[in-house]
Steps between C-alpha positions, in 0.01 A plus 500: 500500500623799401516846701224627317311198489524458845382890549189464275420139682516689862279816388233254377502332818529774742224716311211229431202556710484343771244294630178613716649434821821672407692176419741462202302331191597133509446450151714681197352644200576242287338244748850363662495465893657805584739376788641307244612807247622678822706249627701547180640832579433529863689349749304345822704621853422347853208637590301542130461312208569680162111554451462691868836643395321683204180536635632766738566724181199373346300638776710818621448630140136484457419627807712789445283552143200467755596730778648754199130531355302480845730835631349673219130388542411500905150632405428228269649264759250645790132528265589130395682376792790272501407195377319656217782744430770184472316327291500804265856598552611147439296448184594853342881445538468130331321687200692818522868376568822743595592696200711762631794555708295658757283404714318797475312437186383173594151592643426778189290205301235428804313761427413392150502117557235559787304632332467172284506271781198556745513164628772603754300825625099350526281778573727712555654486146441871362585654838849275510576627135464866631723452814721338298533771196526796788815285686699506173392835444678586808808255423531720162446793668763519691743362253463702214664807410404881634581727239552916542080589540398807317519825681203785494686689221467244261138387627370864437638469138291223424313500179205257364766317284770429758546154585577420870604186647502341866772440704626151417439361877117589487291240448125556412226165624139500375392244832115313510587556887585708757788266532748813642360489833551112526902572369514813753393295792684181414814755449470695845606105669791460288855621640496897447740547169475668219693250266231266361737276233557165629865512363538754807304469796298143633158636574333358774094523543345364818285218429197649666409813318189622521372584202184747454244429298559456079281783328398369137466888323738646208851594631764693414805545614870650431816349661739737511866599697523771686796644702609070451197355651244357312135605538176384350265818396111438399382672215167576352355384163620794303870630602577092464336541132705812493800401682521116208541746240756676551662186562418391155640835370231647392529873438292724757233542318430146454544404837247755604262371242534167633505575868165638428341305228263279775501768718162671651693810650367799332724718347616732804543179680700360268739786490568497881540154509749555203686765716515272808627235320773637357560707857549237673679265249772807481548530841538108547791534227278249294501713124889450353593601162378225184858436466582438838194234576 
């Protein structure tokens, strides 16, 4: 066996799933009795055969896959609860494998695959696809780039064909619930930090969090940094309208059209809401240059 054979052989082995109880899979891919192909290349000692040897690695690298994903999703963890939540984790990673050299970006498919797999969330399926779209929100959040925000000068030479564009942290959620408040309360029992990537801090969520109440109603929310903490901001209807267009680079006059377009404001309402919009999105440094965003 070659050095390379014998490196591809061992990665095989030490990533295959593992079993439901956590055991090393006793049975190769090809069918073959696995402690047979391991006792090839791995050499028994005095206290483990060359199966337990490898089973040790087998083990200590999934659940490090599993603990990476459930840092990033304690909310999902606490409306499902754990035996729910690992049966989720554990199927998502077997169907969405480590592509990357960091950990980081192994949880940034859940979102997307629950949403196609309600038979891990029961009756709580739309609500778990919320939570779980606003915790990567706030993973991305944090670890995307601020950019120089646009100061009043330039915001008071704005004209109806400028086109704007948000800062590249801010991330904009259309929810089905109020799922915010669940995040916010599961958050205020987690160690107090600001860092939210798994690749930095372990986050650790008591296992009894009371949770209030899920409110089914239209939800909107912006996760955004600010002074390097993240925060989660609800919205109504028509800045988010307003607020998704300039992120699509539409030119002012556009995004006003379309912030509008299902609106029932009335005209004069519609202008101060325009006003307070962009008021408040200035002073949160959210409006940066379109060739900055």
């Amino acid at each position: 066996m070659t050095l390379l054979d014998f490196q591809r052989r061992m990665a095989e082995d030490v990533t295959w799933p593992l079993t439901a109880d956590f055991a090393m899979q006793p049975t190769a891919p090809d069918g073959s009795a696995r402690v047979n192909v391991i006792a090839a290349y791995v050499k028994p000692n005095d206290r483990l055969s060359s199966f337990e040897r490898l089973e040790i690695y087998n083990r200590q690298y999934w659940f490090r896959l599993i603990a990476a994903v459930s840092e990033d999703y304690p909310s999902l963890n606490a409306i499902l609860g754990p035996k729910r939540f690992d049966k989720l984790i554990r199927n998502y990673l077997q169907q969405n494998p480590s592509t990357s050299f960091t950990l980081r970006d192994l949880g940034a498919r859940l979102p997307a695959w629950l949403a196609t797999h309600p038979e891990f969330t029961g009756a709580h399926h739309e609500l778990a696809v919320d939570v779980a779209h606003l915790e990567w929100a706030y993973i991305e959040a944090f670890d995307s780039a601020s950019v120089p925000p646009l100061d009043e000068t330039h915001i008071a030479e704005l004209e109806p064909t400028t086109v704007l564009a948000l800062q590249p942290h801010l991330q904009l959620l259309a929810l089905r619930f109020a799922a915010d408040e669940i995040v916010l309360a599961v958050h205020k029992k987690k160690t107090d930090v600001d860092i939210v990537s798994n690749a930095v801090v372990e986050r650790k969520v008591s296992k009894r969090v009371r949770l209030p109440k899920p409110k089914r109603a239209p939800t909107y929310v912006v996760v955004h940094c600010y002074q390097d903490s993240v925060y989660y901001r609800s919205i109504d209807y028509e800045t988010f309208r307003l607020l998704s267009a300039i992120q699509a680079g539409e030119p002012l006059a556009a995004v006003v059209d379309q912030a509008f377009a299902e609106s029932a404001l009335s005209n004069e309402e519609q202008s101060i809401k325009i006003q307070e919009c962009f008021a408040h999105a200035a002073e949160l440094g959210w409006l940066v240059a379109a060739s900055a965003g």
